[in-house]
Structure formats: structure tokens, C-alpha cells
N, CA, C and O atoms as a DFTB+ gen file, in Angstrom:
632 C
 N C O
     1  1     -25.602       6.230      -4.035
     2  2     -24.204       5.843      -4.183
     3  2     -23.339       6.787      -3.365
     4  3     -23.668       7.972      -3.319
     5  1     -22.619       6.504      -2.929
     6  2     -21.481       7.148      -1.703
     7  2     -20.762       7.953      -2.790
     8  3     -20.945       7.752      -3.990
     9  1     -19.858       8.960      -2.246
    10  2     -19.748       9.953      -2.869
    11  2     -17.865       9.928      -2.066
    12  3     -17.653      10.278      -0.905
    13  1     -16.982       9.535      -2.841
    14  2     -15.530       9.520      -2.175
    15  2     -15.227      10.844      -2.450
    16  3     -15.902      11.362      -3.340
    17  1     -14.163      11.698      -1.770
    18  2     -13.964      12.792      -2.082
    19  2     -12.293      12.928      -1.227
    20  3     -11.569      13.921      -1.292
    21  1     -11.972      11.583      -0.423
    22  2     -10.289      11.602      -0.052
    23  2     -10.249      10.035      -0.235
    24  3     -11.040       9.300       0.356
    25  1      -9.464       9.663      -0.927
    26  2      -8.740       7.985      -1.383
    27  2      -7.590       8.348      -0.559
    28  3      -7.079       9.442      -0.324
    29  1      -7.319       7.205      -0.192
    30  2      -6.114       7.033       0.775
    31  2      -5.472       5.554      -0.432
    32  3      -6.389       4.741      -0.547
    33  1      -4.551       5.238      -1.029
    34  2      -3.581       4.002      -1.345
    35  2      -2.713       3.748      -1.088
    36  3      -1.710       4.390      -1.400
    37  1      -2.710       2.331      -0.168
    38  2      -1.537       2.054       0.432
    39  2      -0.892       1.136      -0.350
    40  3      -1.367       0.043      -0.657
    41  1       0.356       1.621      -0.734
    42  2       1.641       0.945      -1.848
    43  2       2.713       0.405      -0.460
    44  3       2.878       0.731       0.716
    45  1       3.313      -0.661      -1.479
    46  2       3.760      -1.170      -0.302
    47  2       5.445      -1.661      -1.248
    48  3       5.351      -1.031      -2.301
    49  1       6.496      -2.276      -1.273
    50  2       7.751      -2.083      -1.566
    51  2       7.424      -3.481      -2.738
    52  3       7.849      -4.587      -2.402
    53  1       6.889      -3.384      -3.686
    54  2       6.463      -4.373      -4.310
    55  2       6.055      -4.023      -5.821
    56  3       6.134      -2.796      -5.897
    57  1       5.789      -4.371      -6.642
    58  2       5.115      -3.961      -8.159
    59  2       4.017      -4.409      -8.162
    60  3       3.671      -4.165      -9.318
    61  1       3.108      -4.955      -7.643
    62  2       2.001      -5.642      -7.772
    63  2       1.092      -4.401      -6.810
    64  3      -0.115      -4.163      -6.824
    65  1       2.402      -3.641      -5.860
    66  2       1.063      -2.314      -5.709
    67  2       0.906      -1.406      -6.299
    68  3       0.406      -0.360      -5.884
    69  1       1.501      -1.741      -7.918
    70  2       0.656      -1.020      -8.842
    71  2      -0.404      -0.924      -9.373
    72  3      -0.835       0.028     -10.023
    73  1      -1.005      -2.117      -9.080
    74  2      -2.790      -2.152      -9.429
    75  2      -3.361      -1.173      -8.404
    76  3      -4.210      -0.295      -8.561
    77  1      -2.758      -1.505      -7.438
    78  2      -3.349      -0.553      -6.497
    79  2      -3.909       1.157      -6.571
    80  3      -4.956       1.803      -6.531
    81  1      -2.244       1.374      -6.723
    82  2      -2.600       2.513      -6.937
    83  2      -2.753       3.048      -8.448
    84  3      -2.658       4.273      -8.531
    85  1      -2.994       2.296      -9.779
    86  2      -3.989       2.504     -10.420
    87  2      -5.262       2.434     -10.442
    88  3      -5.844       2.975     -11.382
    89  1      -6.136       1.645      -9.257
    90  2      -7.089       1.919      -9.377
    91  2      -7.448       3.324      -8.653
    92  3      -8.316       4.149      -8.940
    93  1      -6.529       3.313      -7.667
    94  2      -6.791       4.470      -6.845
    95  2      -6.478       5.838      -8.191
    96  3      -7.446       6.596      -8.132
    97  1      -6.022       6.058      -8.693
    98  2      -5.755       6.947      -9.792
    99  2      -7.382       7.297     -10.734
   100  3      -7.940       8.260     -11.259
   101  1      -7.622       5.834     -10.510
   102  2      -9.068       5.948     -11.769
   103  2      -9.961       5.815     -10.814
   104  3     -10.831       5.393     -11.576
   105  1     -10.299       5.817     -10.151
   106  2     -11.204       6.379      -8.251
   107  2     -11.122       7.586      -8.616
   108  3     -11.895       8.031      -9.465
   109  1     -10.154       8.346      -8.032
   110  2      -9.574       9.386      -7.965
   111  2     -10.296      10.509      -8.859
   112  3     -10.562      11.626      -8.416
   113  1     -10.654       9.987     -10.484
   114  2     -10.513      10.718     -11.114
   115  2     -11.930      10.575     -11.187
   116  3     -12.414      11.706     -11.138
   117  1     -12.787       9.734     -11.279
   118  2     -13.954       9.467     -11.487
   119  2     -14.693      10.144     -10.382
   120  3     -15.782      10.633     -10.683
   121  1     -14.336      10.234      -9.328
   122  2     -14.999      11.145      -8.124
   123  2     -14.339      12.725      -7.869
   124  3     -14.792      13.487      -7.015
   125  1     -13.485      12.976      -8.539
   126  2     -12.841      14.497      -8.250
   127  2     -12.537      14.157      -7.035
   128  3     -13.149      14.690      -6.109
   129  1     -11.846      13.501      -6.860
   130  2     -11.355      13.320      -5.086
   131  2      -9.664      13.875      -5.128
   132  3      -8.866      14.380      -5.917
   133  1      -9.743      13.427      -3.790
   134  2      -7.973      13.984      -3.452
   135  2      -7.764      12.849      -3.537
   136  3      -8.659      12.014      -3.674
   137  1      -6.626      12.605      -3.477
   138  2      -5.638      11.478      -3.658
   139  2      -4.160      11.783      -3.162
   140  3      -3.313      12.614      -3.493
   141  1      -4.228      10.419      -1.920
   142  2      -3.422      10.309      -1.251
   143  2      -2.299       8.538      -1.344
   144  3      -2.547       7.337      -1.243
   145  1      -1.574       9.046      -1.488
   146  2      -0.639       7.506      -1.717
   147  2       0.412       7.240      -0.303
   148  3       1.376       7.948      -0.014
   149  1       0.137       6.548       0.133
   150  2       1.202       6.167       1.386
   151  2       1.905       5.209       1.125
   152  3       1.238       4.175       1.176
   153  1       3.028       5.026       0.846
   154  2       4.017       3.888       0.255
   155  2       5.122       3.419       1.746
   156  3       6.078       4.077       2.156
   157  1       4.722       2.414       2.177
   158  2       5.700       1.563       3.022
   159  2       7.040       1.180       2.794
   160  3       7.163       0.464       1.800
   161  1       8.034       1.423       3.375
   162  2       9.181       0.363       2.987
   163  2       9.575       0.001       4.310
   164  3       9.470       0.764       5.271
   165  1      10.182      -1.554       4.383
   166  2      10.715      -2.028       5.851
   167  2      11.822      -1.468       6.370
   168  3      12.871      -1.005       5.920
   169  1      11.399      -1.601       7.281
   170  2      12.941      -1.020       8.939
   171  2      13.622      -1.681       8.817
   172  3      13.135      -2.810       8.884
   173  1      15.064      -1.674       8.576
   174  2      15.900      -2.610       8.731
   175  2      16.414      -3.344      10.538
   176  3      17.215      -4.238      10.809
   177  1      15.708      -2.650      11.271
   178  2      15.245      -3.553      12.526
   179  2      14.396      -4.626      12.127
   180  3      14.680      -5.785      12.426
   181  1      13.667      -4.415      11.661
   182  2      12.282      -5.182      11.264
   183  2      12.743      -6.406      10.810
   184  3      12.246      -7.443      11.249
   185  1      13.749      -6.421       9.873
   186  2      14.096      -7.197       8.803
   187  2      14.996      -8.253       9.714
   188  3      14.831      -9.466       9.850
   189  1      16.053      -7.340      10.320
   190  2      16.686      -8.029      11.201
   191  2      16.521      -8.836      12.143
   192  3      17.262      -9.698      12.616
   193  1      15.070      -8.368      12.494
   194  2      14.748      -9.182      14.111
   195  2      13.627     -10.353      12.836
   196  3      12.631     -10.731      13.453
   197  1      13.640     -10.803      11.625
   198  2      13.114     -11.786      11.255
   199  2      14.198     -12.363      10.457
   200  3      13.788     -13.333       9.818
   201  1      15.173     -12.162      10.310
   202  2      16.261     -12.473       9.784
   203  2      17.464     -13.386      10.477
   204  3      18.199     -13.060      11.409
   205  1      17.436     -14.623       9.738
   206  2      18.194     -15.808      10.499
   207  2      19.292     -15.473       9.830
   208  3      19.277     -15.128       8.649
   209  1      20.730     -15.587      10.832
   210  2      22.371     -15.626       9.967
   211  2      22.197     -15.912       8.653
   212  3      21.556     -16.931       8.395
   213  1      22.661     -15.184       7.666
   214  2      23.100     -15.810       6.457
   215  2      21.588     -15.448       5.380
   216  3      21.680     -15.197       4.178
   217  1      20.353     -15.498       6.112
   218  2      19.187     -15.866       5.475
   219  2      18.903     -14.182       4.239
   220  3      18.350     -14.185       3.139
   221  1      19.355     -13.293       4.785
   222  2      19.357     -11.866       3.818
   223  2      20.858     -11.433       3.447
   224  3      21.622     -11.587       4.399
   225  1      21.359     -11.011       2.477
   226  2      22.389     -10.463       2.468
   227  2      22.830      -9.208       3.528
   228  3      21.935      -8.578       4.091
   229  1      23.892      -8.966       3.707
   230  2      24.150      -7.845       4.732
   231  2      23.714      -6.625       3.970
   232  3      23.006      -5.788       4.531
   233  1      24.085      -6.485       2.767
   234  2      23.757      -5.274       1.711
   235  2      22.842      -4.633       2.387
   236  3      22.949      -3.557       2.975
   237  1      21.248      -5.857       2.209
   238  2      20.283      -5.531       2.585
   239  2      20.137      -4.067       3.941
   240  3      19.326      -3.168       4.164
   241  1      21.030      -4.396       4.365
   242  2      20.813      -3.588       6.184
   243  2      21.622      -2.295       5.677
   244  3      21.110      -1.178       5.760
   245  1      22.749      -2.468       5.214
   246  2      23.735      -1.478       4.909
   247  2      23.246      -0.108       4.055
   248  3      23.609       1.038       4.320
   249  1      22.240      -0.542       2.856
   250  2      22.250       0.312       1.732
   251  2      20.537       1.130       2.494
   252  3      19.829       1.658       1.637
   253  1      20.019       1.181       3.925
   254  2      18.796       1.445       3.986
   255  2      18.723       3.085       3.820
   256  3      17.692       3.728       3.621
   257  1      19.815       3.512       3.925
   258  2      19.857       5.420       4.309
   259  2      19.188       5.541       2.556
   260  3      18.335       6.393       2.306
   261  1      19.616       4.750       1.651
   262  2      19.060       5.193       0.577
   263  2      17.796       4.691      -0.032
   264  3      17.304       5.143      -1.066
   265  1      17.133       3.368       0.950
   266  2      15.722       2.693       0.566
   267  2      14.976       4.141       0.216
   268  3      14.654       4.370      -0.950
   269  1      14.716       5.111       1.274
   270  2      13.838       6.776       1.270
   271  2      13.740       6.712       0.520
   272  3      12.816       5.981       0.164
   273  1      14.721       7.520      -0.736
   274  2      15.268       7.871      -1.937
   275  2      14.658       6.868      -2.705
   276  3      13.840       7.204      -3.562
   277  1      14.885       5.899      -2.559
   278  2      14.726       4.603      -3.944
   279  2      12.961       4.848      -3.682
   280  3      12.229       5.485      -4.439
   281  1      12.593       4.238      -2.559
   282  2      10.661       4.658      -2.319
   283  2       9.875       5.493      -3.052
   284  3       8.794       5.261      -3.594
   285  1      10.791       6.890      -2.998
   286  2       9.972       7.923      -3.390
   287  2      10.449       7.634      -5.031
   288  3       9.448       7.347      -5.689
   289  1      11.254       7.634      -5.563
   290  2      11.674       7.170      -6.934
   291  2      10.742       5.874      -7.894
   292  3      10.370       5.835      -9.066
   293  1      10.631       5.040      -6.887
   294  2       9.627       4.134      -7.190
   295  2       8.322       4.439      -7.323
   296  3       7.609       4.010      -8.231
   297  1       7.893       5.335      -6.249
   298  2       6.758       5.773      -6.583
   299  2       6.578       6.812      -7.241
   300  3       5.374       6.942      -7.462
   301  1       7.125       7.553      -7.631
   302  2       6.996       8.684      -8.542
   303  2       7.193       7.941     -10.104
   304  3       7.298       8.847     -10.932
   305  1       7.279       6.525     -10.785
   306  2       7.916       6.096     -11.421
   307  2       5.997       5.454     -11.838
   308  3       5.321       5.495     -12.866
   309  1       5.815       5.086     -10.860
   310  2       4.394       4.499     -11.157
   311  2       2.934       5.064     -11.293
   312  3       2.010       4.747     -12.042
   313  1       3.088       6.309      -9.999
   314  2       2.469       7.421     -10.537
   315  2       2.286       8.327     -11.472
   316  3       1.203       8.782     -11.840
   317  1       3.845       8.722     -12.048
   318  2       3.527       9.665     -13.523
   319  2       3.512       8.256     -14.656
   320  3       3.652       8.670     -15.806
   321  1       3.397       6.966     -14.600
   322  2       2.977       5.726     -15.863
   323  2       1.274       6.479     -16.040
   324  3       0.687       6.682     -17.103
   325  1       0.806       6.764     -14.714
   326  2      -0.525       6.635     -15.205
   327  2      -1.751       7.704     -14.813
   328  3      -2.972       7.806     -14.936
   329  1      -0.715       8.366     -14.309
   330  2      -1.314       9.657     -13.861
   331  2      -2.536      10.889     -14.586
   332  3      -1.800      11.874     -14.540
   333  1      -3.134      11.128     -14.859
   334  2      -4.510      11.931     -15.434
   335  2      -3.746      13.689     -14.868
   336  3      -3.143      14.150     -13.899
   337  1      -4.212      14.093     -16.046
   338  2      -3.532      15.778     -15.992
   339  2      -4.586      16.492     -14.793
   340  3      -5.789      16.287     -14.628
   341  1      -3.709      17.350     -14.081
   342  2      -4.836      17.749     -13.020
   343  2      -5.735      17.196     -11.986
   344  3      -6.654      17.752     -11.385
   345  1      -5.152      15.633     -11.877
   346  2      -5.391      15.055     -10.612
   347  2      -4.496      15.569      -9.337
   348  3      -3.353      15.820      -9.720
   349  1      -4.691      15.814      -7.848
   350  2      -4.185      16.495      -6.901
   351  2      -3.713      15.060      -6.312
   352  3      -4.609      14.247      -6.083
   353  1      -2.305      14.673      -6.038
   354  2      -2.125      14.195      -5.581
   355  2      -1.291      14.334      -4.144
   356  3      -0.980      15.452      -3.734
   357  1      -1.025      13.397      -3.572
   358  2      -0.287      13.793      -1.814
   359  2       0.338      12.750      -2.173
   360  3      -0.227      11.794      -2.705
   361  1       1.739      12.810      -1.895
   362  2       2.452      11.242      -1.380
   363  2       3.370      11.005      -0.129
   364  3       4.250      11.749       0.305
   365  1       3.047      10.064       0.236
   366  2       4.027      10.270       1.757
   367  2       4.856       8.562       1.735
   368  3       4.630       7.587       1.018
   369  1       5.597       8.719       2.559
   370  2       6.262       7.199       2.665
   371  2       6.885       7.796       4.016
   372  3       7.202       8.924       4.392
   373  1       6.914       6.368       4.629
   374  2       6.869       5.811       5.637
   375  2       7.535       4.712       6.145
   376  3       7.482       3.774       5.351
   377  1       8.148       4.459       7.174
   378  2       8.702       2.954       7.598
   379  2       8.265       3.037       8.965
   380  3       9.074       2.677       9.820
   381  1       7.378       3.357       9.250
   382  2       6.583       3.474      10.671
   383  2       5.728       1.562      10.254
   384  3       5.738       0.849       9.250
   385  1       4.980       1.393      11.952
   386  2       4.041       0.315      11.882
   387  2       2.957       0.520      10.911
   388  3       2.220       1.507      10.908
   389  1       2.919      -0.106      10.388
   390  2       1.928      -0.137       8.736
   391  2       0.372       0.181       9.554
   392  3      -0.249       1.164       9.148
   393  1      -0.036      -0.371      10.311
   394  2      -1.414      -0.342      11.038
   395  2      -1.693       0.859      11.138
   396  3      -2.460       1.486      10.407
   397  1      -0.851       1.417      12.409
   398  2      -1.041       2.495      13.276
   399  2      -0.608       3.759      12.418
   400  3      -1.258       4.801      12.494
   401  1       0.558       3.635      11.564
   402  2       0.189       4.804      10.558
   403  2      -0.964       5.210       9.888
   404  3      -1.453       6.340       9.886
   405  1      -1.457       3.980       9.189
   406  2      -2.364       4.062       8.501
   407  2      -3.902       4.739       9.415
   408  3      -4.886       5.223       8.856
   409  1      -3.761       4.628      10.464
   410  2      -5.056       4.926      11.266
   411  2      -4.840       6.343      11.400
   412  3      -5.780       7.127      11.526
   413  1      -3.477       6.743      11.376
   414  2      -3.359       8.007      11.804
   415  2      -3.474       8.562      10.596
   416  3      -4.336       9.432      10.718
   417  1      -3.023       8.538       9.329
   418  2      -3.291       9.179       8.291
   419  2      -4.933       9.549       7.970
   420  3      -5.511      10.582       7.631
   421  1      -5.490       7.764       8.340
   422  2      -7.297       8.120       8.063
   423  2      -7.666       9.510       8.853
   424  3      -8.226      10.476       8.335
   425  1      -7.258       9.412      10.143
   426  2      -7.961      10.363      10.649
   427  2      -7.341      11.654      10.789
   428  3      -7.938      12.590      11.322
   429  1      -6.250      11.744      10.368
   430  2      -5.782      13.283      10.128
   431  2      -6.287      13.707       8.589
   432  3      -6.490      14.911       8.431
   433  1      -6.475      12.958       7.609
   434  2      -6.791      13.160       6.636
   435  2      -8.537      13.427       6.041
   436  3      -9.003      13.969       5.038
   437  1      -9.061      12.828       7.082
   438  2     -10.343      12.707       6.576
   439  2     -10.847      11.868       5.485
   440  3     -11.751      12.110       4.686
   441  1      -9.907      10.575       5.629
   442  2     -10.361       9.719       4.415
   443  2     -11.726       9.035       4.256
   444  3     -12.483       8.768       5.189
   445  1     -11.912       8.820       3.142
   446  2     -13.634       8.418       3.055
   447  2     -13.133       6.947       2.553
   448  3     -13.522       6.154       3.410
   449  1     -12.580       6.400       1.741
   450  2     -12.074       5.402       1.083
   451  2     -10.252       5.058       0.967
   452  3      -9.400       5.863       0.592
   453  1     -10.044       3.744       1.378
   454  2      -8.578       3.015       1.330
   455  2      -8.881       2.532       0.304
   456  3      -9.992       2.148      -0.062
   457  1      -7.640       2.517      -0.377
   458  2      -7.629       1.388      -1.491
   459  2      -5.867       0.593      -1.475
   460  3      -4.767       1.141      -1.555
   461  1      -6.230      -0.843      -1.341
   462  2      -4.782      -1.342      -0.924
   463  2      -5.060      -3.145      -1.799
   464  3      -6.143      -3.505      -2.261
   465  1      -4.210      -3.699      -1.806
   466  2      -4.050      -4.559      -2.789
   467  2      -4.351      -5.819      -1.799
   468  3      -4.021      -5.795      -0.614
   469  1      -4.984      -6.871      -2.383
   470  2      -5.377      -8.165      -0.785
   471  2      -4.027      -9.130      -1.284
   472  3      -3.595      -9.589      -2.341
   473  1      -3.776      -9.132      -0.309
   474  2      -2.913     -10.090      -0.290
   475  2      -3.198     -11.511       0.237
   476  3      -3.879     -11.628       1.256
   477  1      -2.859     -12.273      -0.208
   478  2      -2.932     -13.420       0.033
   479  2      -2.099     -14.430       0.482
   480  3      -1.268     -14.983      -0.238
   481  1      -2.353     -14.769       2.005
   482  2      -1.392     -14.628       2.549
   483  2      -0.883     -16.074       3.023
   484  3      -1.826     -16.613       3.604
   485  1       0.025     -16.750       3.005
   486  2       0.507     -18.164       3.319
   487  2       0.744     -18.420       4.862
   488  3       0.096     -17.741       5.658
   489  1       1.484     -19.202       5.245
   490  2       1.917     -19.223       6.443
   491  2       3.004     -18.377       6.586
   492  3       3.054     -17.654       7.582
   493  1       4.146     -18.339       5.506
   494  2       5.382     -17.682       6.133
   495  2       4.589     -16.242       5.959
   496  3       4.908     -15.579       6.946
   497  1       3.742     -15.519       5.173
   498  2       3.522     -14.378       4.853
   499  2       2.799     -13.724       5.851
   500  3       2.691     -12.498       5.871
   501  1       2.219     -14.578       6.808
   502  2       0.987     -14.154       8.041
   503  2       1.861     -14.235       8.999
   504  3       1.496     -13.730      10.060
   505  1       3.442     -14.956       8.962
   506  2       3.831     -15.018      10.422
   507  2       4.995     -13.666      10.049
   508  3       5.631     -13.212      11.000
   509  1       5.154     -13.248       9.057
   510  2       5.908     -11.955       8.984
   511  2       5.513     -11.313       8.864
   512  3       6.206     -10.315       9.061
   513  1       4.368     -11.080       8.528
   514  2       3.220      -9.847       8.760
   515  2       2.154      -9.709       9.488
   516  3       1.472      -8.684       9.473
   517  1       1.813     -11.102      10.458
   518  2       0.719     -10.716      10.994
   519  2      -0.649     -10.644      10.737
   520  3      -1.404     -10.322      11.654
   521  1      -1.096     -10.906       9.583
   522  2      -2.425     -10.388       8.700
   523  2      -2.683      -9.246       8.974
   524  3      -3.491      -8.828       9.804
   525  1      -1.834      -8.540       8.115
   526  2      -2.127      -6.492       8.712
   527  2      -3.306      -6.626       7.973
   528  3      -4.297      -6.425       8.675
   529  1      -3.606      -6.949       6.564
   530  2      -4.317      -6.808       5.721
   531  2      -6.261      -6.577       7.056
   532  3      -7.054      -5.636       7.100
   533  1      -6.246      -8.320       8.077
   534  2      -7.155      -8.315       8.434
   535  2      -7.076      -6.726       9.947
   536  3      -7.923      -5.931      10.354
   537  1      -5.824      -6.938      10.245
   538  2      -6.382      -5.901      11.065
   539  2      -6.667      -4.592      10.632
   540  3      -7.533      -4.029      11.303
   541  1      -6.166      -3.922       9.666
   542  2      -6.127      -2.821       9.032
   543  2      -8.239      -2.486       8.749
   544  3      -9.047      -1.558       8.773
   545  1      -8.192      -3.724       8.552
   546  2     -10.263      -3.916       7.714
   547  2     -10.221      -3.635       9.421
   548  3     -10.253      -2.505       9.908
   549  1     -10.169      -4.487       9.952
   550  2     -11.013      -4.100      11.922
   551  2     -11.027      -2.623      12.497
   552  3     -11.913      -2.026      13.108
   553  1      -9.852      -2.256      12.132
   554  2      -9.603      -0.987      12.769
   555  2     -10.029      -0.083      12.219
   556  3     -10.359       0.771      13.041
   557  1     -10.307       0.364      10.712
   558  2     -10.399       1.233      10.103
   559  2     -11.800       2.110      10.020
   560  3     -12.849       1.486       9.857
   561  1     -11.826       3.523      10.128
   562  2     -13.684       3.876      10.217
   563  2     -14.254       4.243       9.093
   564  3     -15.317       4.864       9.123
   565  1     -13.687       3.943       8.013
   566  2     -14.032       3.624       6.552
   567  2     -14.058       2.918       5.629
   568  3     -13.620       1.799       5.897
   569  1     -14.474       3.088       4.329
   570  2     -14.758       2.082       3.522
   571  2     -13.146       1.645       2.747
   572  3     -12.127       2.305       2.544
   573  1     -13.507       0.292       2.477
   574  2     -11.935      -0.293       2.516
   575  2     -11.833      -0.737       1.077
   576  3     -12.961      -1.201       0.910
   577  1     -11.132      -0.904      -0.180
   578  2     -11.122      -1.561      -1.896
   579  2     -10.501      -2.333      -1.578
   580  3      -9.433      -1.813      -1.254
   581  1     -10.448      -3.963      -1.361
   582  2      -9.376      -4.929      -1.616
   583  2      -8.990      -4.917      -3.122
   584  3      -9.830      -5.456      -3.843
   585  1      -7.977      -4.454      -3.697
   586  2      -7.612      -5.025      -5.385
   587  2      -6.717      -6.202      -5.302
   588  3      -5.622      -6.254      -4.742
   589  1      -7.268      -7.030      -5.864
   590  2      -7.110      -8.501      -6.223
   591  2      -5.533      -8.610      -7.726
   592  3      -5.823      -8.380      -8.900
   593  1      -4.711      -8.813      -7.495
   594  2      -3.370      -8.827      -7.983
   595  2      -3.694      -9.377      -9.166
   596  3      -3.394      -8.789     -10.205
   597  1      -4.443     -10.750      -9.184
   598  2      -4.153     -11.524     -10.722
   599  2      -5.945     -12.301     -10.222
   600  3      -5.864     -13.415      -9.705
   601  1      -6.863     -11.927     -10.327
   602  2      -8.512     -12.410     -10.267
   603  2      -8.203     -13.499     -10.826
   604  3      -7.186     -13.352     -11.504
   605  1      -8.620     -14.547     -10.856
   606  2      -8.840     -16.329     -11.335
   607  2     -10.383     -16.217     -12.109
   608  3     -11.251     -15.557     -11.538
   609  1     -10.707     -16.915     -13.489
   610  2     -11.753     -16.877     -14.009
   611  2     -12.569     -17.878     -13.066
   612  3     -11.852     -18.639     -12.415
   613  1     -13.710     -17.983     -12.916
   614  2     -14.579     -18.689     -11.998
   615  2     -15.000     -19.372     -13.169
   616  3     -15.274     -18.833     -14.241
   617  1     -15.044     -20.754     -12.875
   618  2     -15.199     -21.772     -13.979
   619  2     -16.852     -22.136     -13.922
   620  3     -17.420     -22.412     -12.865
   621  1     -17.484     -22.093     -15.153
   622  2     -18.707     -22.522     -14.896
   623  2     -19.213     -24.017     -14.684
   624  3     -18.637     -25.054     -15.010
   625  1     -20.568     -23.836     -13.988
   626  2     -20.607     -25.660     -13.736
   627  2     -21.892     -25.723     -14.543
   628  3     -22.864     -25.004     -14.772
   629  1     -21.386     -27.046     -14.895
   630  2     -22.393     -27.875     -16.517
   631  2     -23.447     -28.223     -15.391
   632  3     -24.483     -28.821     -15.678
């Protein structure tokens, strides 16, 4: 059995990457590993250059000097819900390209294991994101956790 000893979890501006990084928490703890959380929030370029007149509020663009602030608040909000005494954690956030950060963290970090939430992704969700999810698996030189948001019971056949 492989032996993790740096988790990397990528949280992303959402509540559903709280499974995430609970599992990464109970990883974490079960291997004496480090634990690292990288939490995303969007560029308000980003937003803008997918953003039709009218289609986001202006707020949205206006209030970003304080998204930072709200990020790290958010995540510090979900981390101490479930946090284990004497786990070492790292947290960083980011509004860099989700990919290319992430490659750079693996390899400045020495990660052995990602753990990030699968998303499932529609048409509008792949044409605003791209399927990072699939390139992130291509690029990466380690082992990857998809956590599954809400699993579906698999129905048995008579």
C-alpha cells in the first residue's frame, strides 16, 4: 500500500468543496501526512471576459479587493468544522490559472496525493471551465482522489 506523506486539496469557491477537503483532513490524519489546502477564487477578468451585459451583477466585479479576505474566512470556517488536534496544516489561495498553479504547487511541494472534488460537468460548465478537472488528471505526476459530491446508490438487477 502507498504510503502518502504530502495531500495537496484543491477547494474551490463553492460548499460542496467541503467533502473535499474533509476527506483530505481524514487522509491526512490516517497517514501522518502534511496537509496542504489550495482554495481558488475567480479573477474578476475571468468573470468578465465570460460575462454577457446585464448577465452578473456589477457588485460582483466591484466587491473583489475583499473576495481574498472572504476565501481565507471561508476556508478557515471549514477547516476548524473538522479539523483533528495536531494535524499540520498549509493553506494558500489563489486566483492564478487553476492548472498551472496547481502543477506548480505539486512540484514545489513534493506532493504524493491531490485530493479535489469531480465535478460533473455539463455543457455550460466545460465551456467555462474547460474540463480542468480532465486536464489537471493529464498533467499531474501523482496520484489523484476524485470525491464524488452526492454518490447515486447503484440499483441492483433482478
Amino acid at each position: 500500500m502507498q504510503k502518502f506523506s504530502r495531500i495537496l486539496v484543491i477547494s474551490r469557491m463553492s460548499q460542496n468543496s467541503q467533502k473535499a477537503v474533509s476527506c483530505g483532513i481524514s487522509l491526512a490524519s490516517k497517514y501522518k501526512a502534511k496537509l496542504l489546502i489550495l482554495h481558488f477564487i475567480t479573477h474578476p477578468v475571468e468573470m468578465m471576459a465570460i460575462n454577457a451585459p446585464g448577465l452578473l451583477p456589477e457588485e460582483m466585479y466591484t466587491n473583489y479587493k475583499n473576495s481574498l479576505q472572504e476565501a481565507k474566512e471561508q476556508l478557515d470556517i471549514i477547516i476548524n468544522k473538522e479539523i483533528h488536534h495536531g494535524l499540520p496544516i498549509k493553506k494558500m489561495i489563489s486566483d492564478q490559472d487553476s492548472i498551472e498553479e496547481i502543477v506548480r504547487v505539486v512540484k514545489k511541494e513534493k506532493i504524493d496525493l491531490i485530493v479535489m472534488l469531480a465535478q460533473e460537468e455539463g455543457f455550460l460548465e466545460h465551456a467555462l471551465f474547460g474540463g480542468e478537472n480532465d486536464a489537471i488528471i493529464r498533467r499531474m505526476p501523482c496520484s489523484i482522489l476524485l470525491v464524488k459530491n452526492e454518490p447515486e446508490a447503484l440499483e441492483a438487477k433482478e
